[in-house]
N, C-alpha and C positions, 0 to 999 in steps of 0.2 A: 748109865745106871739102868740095870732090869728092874722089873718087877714081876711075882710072878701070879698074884691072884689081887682079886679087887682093884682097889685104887691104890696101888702104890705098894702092895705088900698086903695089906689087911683087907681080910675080909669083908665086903660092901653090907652082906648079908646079914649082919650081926644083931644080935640083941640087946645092943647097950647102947643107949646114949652116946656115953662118954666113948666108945671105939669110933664111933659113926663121925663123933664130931673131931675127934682127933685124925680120921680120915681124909675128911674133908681140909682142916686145917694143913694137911701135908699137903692137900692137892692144891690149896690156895695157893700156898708158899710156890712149888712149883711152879706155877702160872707165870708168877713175879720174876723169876730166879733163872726161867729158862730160856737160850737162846736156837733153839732148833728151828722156831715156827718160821713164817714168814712174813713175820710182824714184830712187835715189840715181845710177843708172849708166844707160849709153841698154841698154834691153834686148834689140837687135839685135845691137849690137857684141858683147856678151857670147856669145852666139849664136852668134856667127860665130866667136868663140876657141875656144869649146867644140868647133866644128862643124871646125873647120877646123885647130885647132893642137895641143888639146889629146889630141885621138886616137891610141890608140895604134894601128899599121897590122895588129898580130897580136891589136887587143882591147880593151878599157881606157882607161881616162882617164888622163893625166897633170898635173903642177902644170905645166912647159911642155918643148916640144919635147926640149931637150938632157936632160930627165929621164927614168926606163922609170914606166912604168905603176907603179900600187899599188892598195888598194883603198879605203883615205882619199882619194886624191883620184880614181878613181872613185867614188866616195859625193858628195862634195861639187861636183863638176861637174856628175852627173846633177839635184840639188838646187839649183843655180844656171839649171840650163837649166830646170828646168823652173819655177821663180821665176819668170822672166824672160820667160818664155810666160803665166803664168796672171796672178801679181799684177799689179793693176792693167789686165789689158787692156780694152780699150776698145771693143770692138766687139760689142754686148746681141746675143747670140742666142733670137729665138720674145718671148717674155712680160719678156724685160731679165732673168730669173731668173739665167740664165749668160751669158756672154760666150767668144767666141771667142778661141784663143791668140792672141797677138801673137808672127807666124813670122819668123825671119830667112827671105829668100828664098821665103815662103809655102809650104815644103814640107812638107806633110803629113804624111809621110812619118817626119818630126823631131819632130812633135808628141810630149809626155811627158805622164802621169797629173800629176793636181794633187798636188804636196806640201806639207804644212804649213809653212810658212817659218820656225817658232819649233821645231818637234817631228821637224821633218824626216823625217817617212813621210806616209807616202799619205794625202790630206785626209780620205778618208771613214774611215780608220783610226782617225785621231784624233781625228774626231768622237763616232767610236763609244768611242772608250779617254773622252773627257770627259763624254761621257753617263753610262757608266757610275759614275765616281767623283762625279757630281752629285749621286745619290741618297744 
């Protein structure tokens, strides 16, 4: 399935409520629905929620548009985006030792630190928290 402007066909840019949030809501369903990525969800489209619906325009994450920001789901969106960049990508950087994110829209700019997917902080945090309870 193409699309050919905004999220899905509609307009991102719009002046309604109600387009915004019916955009969002397609791009939810998507998420759920699709099996492209290389995970349970396509990792781009998630991306693209995060990037594009989920923002708050004074700061912040939201769960979706007609919601205000919080810091639960700030927490949990930053840790979806950045899932959805690290695990799994596919493309070996130098020695295949690490690989590059997999970017909605290739921006750089969006790239996030790696988060531990089970422990949800920073991967090298938590490698260092299981190291030390190894001993």
């Amino acid at each position: 399935q193409q699309f050919d402007s905004g999220v899905y066909g509609i307009d991102i840019d719009t002046d309604t409520d109600n387009q915004m949030q019916r955009t969002c809501d397609e791009a939810s369903n998507e998420i759920l629905d699709n099996e492209n990525g290389g995970l349970l969800f396509d990792q781009k489209i998630l991306q693209r929620y995060v990037l594009l619906c989920a923002q708050d325009i004074n700061g912040g994450l939201r769960d979706k548009p007609s919601k205000p920001r919080d810091f639960y789901h700030s927490c949990y969106n930053l840790s979806g985006l950045s899932v959805s960049q690290h695990v799994l990508s596919s493309k070996p950087i130098g020695d295949g030792s690490t690989c590059e994110a997999l970017m909605y829209e290739e921006e750089d700019d969006n790239v996030l630190g790696k988060t531990h997917p089970v422990y949800n902080i920073r991967l090298e945090r938590a490698i260092k928290v299981i190291r030390t309870f190894e001993r």
